[in-house]
C-alpha positions, -999 to +999 in steps of 0.1 A: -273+130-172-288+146-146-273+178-135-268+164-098-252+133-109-234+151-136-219+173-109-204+144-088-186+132-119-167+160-126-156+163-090-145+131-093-129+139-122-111+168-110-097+149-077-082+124-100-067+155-122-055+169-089-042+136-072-025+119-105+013+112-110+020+123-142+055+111-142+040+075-138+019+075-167+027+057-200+036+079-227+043+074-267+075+058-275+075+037-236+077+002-234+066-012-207+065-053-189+037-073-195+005-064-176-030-075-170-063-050-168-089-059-153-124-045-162-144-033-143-171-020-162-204-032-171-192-060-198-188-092-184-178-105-213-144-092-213-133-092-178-097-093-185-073-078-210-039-097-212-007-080-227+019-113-230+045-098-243+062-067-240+044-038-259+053-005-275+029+022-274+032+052-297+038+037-327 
């Protein structure tokens, strides 16, 4: 990566760091409602992740 482009990525990085809630962030042993992702990446294949049922993460 080029060391300009490189550069804007960590500052976005670091804003998010800076700006996050950490209280609001799932953690191991949460469970949490049913939830849809959407992606927004490059792979079109998979634009969307479903969770249907209630999930436990952690474990």
């Amino acid at each position: 990566m080029a060391p300009d482009k490189l550069k804007i990525n960590v500052d976005q990085r670091q804003v998010l760091v800076d700006t996050s809630n950490r209280g609001g962030v799932v953690k191991a042993g949460d469970t949490v409602e049913p939830f849809k992702l959407i992606n927004v990446g490059r792979d079109w294949r998979s634009p969307q992740v479903r969770f249907s049922e209630r999930q436990r993460y952690g474990q």
